[in-house]
C-alpha positions in Angstrom: 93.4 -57.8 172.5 96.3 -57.8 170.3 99.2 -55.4 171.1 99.6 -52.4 168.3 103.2 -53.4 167.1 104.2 -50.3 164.6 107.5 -51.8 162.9 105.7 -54.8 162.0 103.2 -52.6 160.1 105.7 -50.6 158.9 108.1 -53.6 157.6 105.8 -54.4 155.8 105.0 -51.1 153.8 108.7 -50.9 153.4 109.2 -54.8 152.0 109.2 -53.5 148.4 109.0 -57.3 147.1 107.6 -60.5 148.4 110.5 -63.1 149.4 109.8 -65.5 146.2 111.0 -63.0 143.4 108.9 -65.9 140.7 105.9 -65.7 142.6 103.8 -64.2 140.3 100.4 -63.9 142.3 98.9 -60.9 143.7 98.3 -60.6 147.4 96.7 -58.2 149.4 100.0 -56.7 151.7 101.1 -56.0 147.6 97.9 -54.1 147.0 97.4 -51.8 149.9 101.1 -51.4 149.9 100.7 -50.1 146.3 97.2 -48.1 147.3 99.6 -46.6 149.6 102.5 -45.6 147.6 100.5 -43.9 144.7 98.3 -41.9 147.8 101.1 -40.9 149.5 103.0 -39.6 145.8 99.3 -38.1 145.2 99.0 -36.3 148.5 102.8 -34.7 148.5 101.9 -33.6 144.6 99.0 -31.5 145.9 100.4 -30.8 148.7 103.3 -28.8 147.4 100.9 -27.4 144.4 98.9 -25.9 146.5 101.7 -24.5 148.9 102.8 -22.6 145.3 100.2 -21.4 144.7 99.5 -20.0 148.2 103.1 -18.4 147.8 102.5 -16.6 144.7 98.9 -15.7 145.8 101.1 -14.0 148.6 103.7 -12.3 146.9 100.8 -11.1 144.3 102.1 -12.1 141.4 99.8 -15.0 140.3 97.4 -12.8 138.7 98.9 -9.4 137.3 99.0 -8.2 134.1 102.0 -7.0 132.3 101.7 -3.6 132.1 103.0 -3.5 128.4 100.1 -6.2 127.6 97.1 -3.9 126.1 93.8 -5.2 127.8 90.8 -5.3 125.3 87.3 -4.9 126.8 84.4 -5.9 124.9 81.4 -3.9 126.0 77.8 -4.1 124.9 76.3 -1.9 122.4 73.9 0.6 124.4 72.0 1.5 121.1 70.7 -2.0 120.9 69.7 -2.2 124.6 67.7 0.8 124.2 66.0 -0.7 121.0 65.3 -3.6 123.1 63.5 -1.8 125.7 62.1 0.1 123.0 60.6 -2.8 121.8 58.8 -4.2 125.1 57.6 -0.9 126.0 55.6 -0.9 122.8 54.1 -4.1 123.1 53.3 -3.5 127.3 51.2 -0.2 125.2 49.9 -2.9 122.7 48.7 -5.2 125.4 47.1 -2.4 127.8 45.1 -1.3 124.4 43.8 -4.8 123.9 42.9 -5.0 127.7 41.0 -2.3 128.0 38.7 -2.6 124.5 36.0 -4.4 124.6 35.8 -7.3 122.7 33.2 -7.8 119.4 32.3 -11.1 120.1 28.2 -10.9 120.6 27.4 -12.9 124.0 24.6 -15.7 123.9 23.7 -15.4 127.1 21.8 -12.0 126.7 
């Protein structure tokens, strides 16, 4: 088993270039060192977003409203809701009437 050697790993996160300043070709210590630049500049981002947010959720001032601001409520029109139920009501009549005649239709079997 290999022994866990920390600055080695770390050296070469911190190497910010390969030694050959020409060399043109992509290796993989360059990718995962750039995988984990742009996830560590990621993680700090929302890290520190969300710790502002949490502060002005705190101090309540995230989501009031300035008390000069008029707020406009639209509301439904009640009129129209009771001409819809209006309308139901009269066809729940109109369907009990057609349940409970008979229908004209003369039946064969008799």
């Amino acid at each position: 088993m290999k022994n866990f050697d920390i600055k080695r790993i770390l050296k070469r996160f911190v190497q910010l270039r390969d030694k050959d300043k020409l060399k043109m070709e992509m290796t993989p210590h360059s990718d995962w060192r750039m995988l984990f630049v742009i996830f560590t500049i990621l993680i700090v981002a929302v890290g520190s977003a969300s710790y502002y947010i949490f502060l002005r959720i705190q101090h309540d001032d995230i989501f009031l409203a300035k008390e000069n601001e008029m707020v406009r409520v639209r509301t439904f029109n009640t009129q129209k809701l009771k001409d819809t139920i209006g309308i139901f009501e009269q066809r729940k009549k109109e369907l009990e009437m057609l349940r409970a005649e008979k229908p004209s239709i003369i039946d064969p079997s008799i």
